[in-house]
N, C-alpha and C positions, 0 to 999 in steps of 0.2 A: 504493500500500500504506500503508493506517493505521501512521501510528510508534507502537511499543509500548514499555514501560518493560520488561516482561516476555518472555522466550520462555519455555515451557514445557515444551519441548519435552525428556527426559530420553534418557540412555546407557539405549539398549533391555537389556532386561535377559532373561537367558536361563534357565534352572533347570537346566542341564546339570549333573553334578557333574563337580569337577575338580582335579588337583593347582597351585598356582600357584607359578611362578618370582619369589623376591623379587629377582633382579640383572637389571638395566637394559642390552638391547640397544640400547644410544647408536647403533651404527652404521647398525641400521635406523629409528630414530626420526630420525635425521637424514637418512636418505632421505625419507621421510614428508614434513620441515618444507620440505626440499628442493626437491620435485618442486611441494609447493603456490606455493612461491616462482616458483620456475622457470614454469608454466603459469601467471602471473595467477590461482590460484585462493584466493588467501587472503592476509590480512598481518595480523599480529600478534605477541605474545610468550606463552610458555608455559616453566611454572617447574613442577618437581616434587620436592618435597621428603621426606623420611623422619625422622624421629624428628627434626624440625627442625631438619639439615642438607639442602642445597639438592644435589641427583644431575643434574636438567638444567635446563639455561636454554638457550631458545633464540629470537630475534627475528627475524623476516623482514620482507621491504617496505619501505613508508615510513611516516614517522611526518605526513610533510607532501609534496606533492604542487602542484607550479604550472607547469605548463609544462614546461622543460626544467630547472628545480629541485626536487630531490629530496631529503629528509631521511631517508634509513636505520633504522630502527628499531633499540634497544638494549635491553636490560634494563631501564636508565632509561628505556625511555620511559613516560608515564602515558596511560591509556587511563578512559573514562569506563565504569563499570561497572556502570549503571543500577542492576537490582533488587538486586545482591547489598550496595544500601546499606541494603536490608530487615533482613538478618543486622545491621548495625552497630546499627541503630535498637531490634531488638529485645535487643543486649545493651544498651545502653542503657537500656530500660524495665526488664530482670530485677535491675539493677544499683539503679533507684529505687524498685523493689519491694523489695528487699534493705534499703537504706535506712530503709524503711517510710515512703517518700513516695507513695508508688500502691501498689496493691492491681489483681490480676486482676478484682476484682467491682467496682472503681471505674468508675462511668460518664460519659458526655464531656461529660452537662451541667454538672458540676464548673468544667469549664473552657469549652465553649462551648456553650453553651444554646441557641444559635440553631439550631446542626444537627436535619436531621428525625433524630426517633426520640433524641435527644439522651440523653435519663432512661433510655432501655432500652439503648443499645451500651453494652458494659462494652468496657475495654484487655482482655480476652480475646478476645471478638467481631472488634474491630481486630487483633490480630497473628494472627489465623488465617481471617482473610478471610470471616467470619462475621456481619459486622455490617449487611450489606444497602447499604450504603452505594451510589449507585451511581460506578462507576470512570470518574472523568471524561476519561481517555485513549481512552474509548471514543466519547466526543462526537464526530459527524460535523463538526464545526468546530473541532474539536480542531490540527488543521494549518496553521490561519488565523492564531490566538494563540499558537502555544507558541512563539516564538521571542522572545516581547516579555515582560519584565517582571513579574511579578507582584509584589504586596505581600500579609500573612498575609492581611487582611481580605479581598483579590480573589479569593485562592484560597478561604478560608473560603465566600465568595458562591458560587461556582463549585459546591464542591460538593454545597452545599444547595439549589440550582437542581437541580441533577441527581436529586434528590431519591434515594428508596428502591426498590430492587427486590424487597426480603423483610422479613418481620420477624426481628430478630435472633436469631443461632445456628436458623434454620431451614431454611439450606444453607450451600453453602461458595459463592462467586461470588470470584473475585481480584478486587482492588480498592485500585488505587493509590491514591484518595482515603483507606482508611486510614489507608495507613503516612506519610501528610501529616500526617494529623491525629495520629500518635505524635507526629511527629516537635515538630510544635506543641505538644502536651502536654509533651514532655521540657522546652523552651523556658520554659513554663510553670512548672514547679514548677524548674527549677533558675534560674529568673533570670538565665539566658544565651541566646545564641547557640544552634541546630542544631553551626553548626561549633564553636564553642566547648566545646560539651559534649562534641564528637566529639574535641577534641584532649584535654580535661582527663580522660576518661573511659577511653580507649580509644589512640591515636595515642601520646602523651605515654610512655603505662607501656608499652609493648611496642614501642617506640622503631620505630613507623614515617612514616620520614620523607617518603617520598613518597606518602602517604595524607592526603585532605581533602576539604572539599565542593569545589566545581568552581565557575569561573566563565566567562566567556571566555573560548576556548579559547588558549592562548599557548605558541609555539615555544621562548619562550625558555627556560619552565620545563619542556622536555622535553614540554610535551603533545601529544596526539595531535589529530590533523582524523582526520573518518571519511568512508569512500568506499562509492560503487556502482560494481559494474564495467558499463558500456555501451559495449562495445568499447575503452573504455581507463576508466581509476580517476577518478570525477567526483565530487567535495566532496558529501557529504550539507548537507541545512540541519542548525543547530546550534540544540537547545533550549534556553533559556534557564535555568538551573539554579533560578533562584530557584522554578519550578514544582513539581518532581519532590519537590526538597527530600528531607525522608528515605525516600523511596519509590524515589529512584534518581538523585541528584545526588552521588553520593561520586565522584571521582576518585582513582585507584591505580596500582599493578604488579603483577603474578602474585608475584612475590616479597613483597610486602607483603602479597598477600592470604594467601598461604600461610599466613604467620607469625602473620597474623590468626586463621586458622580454628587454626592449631596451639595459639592460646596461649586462645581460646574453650575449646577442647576438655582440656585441660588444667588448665581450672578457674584461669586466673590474668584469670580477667575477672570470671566468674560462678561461684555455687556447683555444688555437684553438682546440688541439690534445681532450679534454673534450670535446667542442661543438660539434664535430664531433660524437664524442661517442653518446652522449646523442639523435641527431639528429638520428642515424642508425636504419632504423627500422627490426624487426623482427616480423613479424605476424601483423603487425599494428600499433607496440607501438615501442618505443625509450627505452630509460631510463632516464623516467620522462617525458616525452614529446611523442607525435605525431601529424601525421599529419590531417592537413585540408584543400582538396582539392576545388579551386572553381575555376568552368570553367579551362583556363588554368593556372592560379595563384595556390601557394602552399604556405601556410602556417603550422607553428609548434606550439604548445603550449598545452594545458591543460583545459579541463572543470571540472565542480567543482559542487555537489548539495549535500545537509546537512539540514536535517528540511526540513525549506520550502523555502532555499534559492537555487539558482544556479547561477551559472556564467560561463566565458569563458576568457580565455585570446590568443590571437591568434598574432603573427608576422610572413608577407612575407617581407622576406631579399629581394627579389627583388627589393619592392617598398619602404623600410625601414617603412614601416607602421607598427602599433601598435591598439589591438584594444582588449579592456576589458569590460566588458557587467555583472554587477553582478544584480541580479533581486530579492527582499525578498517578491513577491507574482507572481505567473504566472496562467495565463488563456492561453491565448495564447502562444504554446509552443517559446522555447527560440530558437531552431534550424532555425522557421521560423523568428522570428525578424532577426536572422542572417543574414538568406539569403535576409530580406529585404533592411539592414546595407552593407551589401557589395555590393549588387545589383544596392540601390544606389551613393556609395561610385564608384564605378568602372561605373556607367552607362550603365547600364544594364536595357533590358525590367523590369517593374516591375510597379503595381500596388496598393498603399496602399489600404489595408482592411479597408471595412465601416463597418462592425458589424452593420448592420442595422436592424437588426431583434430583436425583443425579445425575451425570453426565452422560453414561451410560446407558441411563432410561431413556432418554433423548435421540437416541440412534435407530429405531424401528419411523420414526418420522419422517428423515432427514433425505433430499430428493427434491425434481423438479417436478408439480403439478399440470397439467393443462384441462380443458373443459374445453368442448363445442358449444356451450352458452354464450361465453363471452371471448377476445382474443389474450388478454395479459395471463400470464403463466406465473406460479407461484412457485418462489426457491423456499424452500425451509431446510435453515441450519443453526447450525449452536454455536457458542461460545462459553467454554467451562458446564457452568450447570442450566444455563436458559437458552430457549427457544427463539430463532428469530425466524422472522416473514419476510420477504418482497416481493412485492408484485412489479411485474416486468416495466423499468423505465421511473422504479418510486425507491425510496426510500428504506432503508432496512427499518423494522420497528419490532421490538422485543411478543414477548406473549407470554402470559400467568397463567397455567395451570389455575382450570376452576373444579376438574373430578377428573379419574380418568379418562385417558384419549382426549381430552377437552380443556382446550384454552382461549385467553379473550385478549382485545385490545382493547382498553378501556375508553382510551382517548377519542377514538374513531368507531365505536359502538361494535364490533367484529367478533365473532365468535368462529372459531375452529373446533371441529370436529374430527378426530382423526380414525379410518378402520385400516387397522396396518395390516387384518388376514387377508383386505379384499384392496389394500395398496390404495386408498378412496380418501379422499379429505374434502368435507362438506363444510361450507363456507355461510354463514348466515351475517349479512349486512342490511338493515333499515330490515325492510318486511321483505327482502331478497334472497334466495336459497342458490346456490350455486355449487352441483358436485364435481370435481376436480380428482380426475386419477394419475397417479405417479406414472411417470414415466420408464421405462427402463435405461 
């Protein structure tokens, strides 16, 4: 699997109307963080904050993993939180535009003329993923080099090799070679450091202490190593930070990020006339931010996956809530912890996962489906002890065991039925039945 800087992957969002509970059932959220602990399906910290006082913290796993030594995760621990160093980069640039050091119609041959299409990207095109650039995490040799070193100029080479996929602002395409190249401009006109502008800018005034660019990862300063599970937690490779740079080299805690997006949105970074910008979506994305819709609630913010970490950081201004979820191993994808964290955050129907199955029980399933009802064909496969779905051209999404032979999506009202003597997997969606037979 290609490392990505980015998931994009959002809290499926529902248009139900609904009343919402603001007070926090701690006792079922800590079943939730619980049971992920307890079955290997997850390790990480997740912080939720209100009117920026902090309601839950909570860490599971390890932060470090060797053998029969193990590091616990804490509050303190820091987790590498890829893209949501998008958000920092883009307060950054609002903050030099503020200044009246950049301008959104400034364009990047100002500062590097060598880039293709140089004279036509403006810093607008770059923070909303419009500038055609192509995203050199997408390079098929991208996994060969990203562990080694870079300097501005290699990466500079790097992405004007990769040359253009569009002319500017004539789609949206993500593209972590821009927010490189913010991040090189901020550098630029402020005559510092990436980190440097990040502590004197941002880190410094809203006192967060455990928030910086990343280097080697190190135990001693509380950082995290990230895992894959293969039958037991095995060390991802570690990218070398100097590449990502401000596209997804920040290092943090949920508690830091919280306090980050609280003190953004509160206008003690940027003005209103910024927040509003950044907020504006086009195609999906902001500048720096988008949204996350759930039910009728709307939230903005940034997810974030690097190695083998991901995260999310998310704020609805409605309810001044805050809420940051960094994870440095997952089994169970992180979209659905989401939707179980707000589900019961807002009280909402919702079910904690028993992972009650082995891994082994899991293998009479496991196979491609098809149906003459319909054309998309269904994979089911596992990971450690849980079941996952996709239907052709969507999304992997987990499945819970509700009796035997029988599991659900909760999120998406789906029910699986499985008869493994007759190879048969019967599909019940809304008031819709669909029988689907394995393949050979």
């Amino acid at each position: 699997m290609k490392t990505k800087i980015l998931t994009t992957t959002l809290v499926i969002g529902l248009s139900f109307g609904t009343v919402f509970s603001q007070s926090l059932n701690k006792p079922k959220l800590d079943s939730l963080m619980d049971i992920l602990a307890e079955k290997n399906n997850a390790m990480g910290s997740l912080t939720i904050s209100k009117k920026g006082v902090v309601i839950y913290s909570r860490a599971i796993g390890y932060s470090y993993i060797s053998g029969s030594e193990k590091l616990p995760a804490t509050d303190q621990t820091k987790y590498r939180v890829g893209s949501i160093s998008k958000m920092f980069t883009a307060t950054m640039i609002f903050q030099l535009i503020e200044d009246g050091k950049l301008s959104l119609t400034t364009t990047v041959d100002k500062f590097f003329p060598q880039l293709p299409n140089a004279n036509k990207i403006t810093i607008s095109n770059l923070l909303t993923h419009r500038s055609g650039l192509n995203n050199f995490t997408d390079d098929p040799e991208y996994q060969t080099w990203m562990t080694q070193p870079k300097t501005r100029d290699e990466m500079l080479a790097v992405i004007s090799k990769g040359g253009v996929d569009f002319q500017p602002n004539e789609k949206f395409s993500y593209s972590n070679s821009g927010y490189v190249v913010l991040a090189y401009i901020i550098e630029k006109v402020s005559k510092q450091s990436y980190s440097k502008c990040l502590n004197n800018r941002i880190t410094s005034k809203i006192d967060l202490s455990n928030t910086y660019v990343g280097a080697k990862t190190d135990t001693k300063k509380n950082e995290s190593f990230s895992y894959r599970f293969l039958n037991n937690w095995e060390q991802a490779p570690e990218t070398d930070m100097s590449i990502p740079g401000g596209a997804g080299a920040i290092v943090s805690t949920p508690a830091d990020l919280t306090k980050f997006i609280e003190s953004l949105f509160s206008l003690k970074l940027v003005s209103n006339s910024s927040l509003e910008q950044m907020k504006t979506m086009t195609d999906g994305y902001g500048m720096g931010m988008f949204p996350f819709p759930f039910y009728t609630k709307l939230a903005y913010g940034h997810n974030g996956g690097i190695d083998g970490f991901a995260s999310t950081l998310e704020y609805f201004p409605e309810d001044s809530l805050a809420l940051a979820y960094c994870t440095n191993g997952q089994v169970y994808p992180m979209n659905n912890i989401l939707i179980g964290v707000l589900s019961i955050y807002f009280n909402k129907p919702y079910s904690i996962p028993t992972f009650s199955l082995k891994t082994e029980d899991l293998d009479k399933y496991l196979g491609v489906y098809s149906t003459t009802q319909i054309p998309p064909k269904i994979t089911i496969t596992k990971k450690a002890a849980t079941l996952f779905a996709q239907v052709t051209g969507g999304p992997l999404f987990p499945l819970d065991p509700t009796e035997k032979d029988k599991f659900k999506f909760d999120p998406a009202g789906i029910i699986l039925e499985f008869n493994p003597d007759k190879n048969e997997l019967t599909v019940k969606e809304g008031g819709n039945i669909f029988l689907f037979t394995k393949e050979k």
